[in-house]
N, C-alpha and C positions, 0 to 999 in steps of 0.2 A: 281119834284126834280131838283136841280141844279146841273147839271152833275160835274160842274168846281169845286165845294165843294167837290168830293170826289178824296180822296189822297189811294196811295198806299206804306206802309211803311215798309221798308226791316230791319228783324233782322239777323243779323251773328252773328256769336263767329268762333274764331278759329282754329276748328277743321274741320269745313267747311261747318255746317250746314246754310241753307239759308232758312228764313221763309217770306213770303209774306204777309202782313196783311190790306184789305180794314179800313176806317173808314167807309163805307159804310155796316152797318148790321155788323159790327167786324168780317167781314168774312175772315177768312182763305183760302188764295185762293191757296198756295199750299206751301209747308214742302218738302226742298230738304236736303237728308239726305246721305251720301256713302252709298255702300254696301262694302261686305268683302275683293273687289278688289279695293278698295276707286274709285268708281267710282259716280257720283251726279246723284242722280235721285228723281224726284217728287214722292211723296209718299203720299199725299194725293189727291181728286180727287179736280178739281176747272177749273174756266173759266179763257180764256186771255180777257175776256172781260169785262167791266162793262152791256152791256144789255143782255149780257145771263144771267147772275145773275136775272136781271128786267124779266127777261119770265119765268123763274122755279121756281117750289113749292119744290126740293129735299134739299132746307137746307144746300146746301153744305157749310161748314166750316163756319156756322151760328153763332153767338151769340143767344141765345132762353130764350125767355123770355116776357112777363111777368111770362107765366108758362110753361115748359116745358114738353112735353107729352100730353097727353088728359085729359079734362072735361069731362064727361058724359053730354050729353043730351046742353053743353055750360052754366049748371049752377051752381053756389052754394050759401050757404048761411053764412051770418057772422052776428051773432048779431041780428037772427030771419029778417038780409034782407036778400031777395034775390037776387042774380045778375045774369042779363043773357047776354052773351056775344055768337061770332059768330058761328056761325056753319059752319065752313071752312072744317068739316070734317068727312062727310055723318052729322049724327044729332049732334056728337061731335065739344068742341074747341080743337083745337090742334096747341100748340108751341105758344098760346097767340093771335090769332085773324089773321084776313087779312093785317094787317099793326104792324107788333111786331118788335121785335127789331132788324129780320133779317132785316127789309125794312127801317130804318132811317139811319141818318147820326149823326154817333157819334163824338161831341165834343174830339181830340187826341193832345196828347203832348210826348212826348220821355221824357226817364231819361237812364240814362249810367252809370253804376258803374263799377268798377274793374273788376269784374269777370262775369257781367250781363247787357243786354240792353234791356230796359221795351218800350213798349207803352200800353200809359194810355188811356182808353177811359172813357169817362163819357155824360151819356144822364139822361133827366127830360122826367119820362111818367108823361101827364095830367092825373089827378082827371077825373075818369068814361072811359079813354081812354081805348078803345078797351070793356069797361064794367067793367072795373075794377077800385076800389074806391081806392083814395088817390092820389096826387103829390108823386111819384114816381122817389127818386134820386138816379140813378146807375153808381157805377164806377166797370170797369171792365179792370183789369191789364194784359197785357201778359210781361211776361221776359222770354228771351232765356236763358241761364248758360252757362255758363265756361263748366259743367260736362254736357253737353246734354239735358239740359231737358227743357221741353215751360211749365212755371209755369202759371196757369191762376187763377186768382185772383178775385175772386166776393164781391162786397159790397153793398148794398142798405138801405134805409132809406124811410121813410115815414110819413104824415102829420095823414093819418088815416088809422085805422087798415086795412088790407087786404093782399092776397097770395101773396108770392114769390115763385118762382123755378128757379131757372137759371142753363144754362148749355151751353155745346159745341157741335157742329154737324157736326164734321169733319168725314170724312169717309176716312178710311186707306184701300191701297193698298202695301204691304212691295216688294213687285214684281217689284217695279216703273215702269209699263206695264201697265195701264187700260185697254189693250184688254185681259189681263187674269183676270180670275173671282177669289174670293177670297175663295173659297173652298179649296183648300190646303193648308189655311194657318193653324198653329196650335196656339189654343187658351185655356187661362187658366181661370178659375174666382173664385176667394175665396168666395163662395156662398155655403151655403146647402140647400138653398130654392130659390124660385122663387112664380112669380106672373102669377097663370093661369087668363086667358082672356076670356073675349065673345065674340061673331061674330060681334060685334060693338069695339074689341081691349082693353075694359074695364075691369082692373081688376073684377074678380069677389067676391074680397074680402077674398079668401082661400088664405093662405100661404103653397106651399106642397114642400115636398122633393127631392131634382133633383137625390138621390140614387135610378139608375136602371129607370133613365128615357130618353131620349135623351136631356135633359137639364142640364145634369151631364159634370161640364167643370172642376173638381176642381185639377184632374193632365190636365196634357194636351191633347188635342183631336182636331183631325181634323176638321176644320167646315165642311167638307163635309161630315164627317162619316155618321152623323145620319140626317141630314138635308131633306132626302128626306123620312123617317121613317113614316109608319102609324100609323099616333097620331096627333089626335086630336088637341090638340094645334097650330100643325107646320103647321096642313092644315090651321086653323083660322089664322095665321101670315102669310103665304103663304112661312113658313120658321121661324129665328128669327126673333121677334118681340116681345120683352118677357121683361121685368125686374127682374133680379137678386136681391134677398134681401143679402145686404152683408153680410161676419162673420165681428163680434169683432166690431161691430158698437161703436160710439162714443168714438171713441180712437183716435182721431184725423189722420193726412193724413197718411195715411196707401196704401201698397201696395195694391191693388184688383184687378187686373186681367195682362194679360202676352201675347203677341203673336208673334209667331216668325212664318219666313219664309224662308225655308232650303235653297233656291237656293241662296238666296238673301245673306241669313246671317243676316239681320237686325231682329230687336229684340226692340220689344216695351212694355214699362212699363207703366201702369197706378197709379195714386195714387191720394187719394182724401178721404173725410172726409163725402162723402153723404151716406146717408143710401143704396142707391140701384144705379143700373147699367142698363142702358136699351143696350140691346144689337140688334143692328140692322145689318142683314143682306143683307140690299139693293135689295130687293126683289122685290119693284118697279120701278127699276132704267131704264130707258130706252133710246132711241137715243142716241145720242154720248157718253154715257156712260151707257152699256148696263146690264142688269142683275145682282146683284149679284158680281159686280167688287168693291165693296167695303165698309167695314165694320164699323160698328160708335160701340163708345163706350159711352155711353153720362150719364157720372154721375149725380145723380141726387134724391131728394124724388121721390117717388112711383108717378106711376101717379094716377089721380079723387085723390087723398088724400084730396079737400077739402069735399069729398061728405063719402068719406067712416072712419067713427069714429076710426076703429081700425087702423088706420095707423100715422103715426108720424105728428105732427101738421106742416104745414106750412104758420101758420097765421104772419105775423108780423106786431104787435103793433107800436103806433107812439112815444114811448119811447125805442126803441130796433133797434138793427144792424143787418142788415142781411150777414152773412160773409160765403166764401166758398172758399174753395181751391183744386182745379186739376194740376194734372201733366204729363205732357207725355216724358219718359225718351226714348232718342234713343241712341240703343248702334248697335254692331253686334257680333258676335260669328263666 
């Protein structure tokens, strides 16, 4: 890779927020936001560096994609083929292969409107890259706003049928501290079901009810309440690691989940138009950012959804758009 190709592009708006953004993997490398004393502090976790980025697997403030979450076993099938793609994760693919879209260099331009300033990212996945079939064209928008919020904008196209999922992997700390863990923060999710897993993280294809389980987020609740609860599930994720199936699906970008942080005062909105929500509690986070110090919201289809029938299709044909839209609203209280 040519280091000199990779730029670092700063959004502001006037309120004071400062967001960081690589073309390198569209990564987010960190979100400065006030707290209730209008004081600036990082809020999401990321490097000062571009080769620490090159040494870790955690995805920080990743663009993801070609698919988001895991395969089962790194295979599926379209059109009675099969495809087998890598196994980066124990026998699973996970987040799209060894070289996905956290590890290229995305083609960026700015645009500047009155009330918003966009950078645009746009990359070509090759036909069979990483295993996956079609010329693959992705544009992927962030805009900051006037009123708070980092809209991110997914779009892709293709020559021959094959999966999309795209998503974000930023992990929030509202603390602006990374030496504190994110267990006191309190979290919301408009969900009445979720996706239990196997010892391999794969759905297991049940959809069950988070009423009177520890996966019940739908007023607000401490992540540390129940997180260390014996159940089954929280042992297999070693915590969260779970996908949420949202309410009121296909109603376009709609609130779905909430989290605030009392000390702080900050206060984070999500909103987005995916069927489900994987909620990751940093469970394998380690060295300079240790444990559990901070939490992803990563909207998104279910994951293995090309293996498992009952779940929402995410095939896209080579006459169709692939369109998505996220939001992350930052206020305080």
């Amino acid at each position: 890779m040519d280091n000199q190709n990779v730029k670092n592009f700063t959004l502001k708006n006037l309120n004071g927020i400062v967001i960081n953004i690589l073309n390198y993997g569209g990564i987010i490398t960190s979100i400065k936001t006030p707290n209730k004393e209008g004081e600036l502090e990082n809020i999401t976790i990321g490097y000062d560096s571009l080769s620490k980025y090159l040494g870790d697997n955690s995805y920080f403030g990743a663009l993801i994609g070609r698919y988001g979450n895991r395969i089962a076993h790194g295979k599926f099938t379209l059109d009675h083929i099969e495809y087998t793609l890598a196994h980066n994760n124990g026998s699973n693919n996970l987040h799209g292969g060894y070289k996905d879209f956290d590890k290229v260099i995305w083609k960026a331009s700015t645009r500047t409107n009155e009330d918003s300033v966009s950078l645009i990212l746009t990359h070509e996945s090759k036909d069979m890259e990483e295993g996956f079939p079609g010329n693959l064209n992705t544009t992927v928008i962030y805009t900051l706003t006037s009123d708070n919020s980092l809209d991110i904008y997914y779009e892709a196209s293709t020559d021959k049928k094959t999966i999309v999922n795209l998503t974000n992997h930023a992990y929030f700390n509202l603390s602006g501290n990374f030496k504190n863990n994110i267990l006191d923060h309190q979290l919301q999710i408009d969900a009445n079901e979720m996706l239990p897993i196997t010892d391999a993280l794969i759905p297991t294809g049940k959809i069950l009810r988070v009423a009177n389980t520890p996966f019940d987020f739908r007023t607000f609740k401490t992540i540390g309440d129940d997180i260390e609860c014996d159940n089954e599930q929280l042992k297999l994720g070693s915590g969260y690691d779970h996908c949420w199936v949202l309410n009121s699906q296909n109603k376009g970008n709609k609130l779905i989940a909430k989290a605030y942080y009392e000390e702080s005062g900050r206060v984070l909105e999500v909103y987005s138009d995916q069927p489900g929500v994987q909620l990751y509690t940093g469970n394998h986070l380690s060295g300079s950012h240790g444990c559990r110090t901070g939490f992803c919201l990563e909207t998104q289809h279910y994951p293995d959804s090309p293996n498992q029938p009952k779940f929402s299709s995410v095939v896209l044909k080579s006459n169709e758009i692939y369109k998505s839209n996220t939001s992350y609203k930052f206020s305080v209280i």
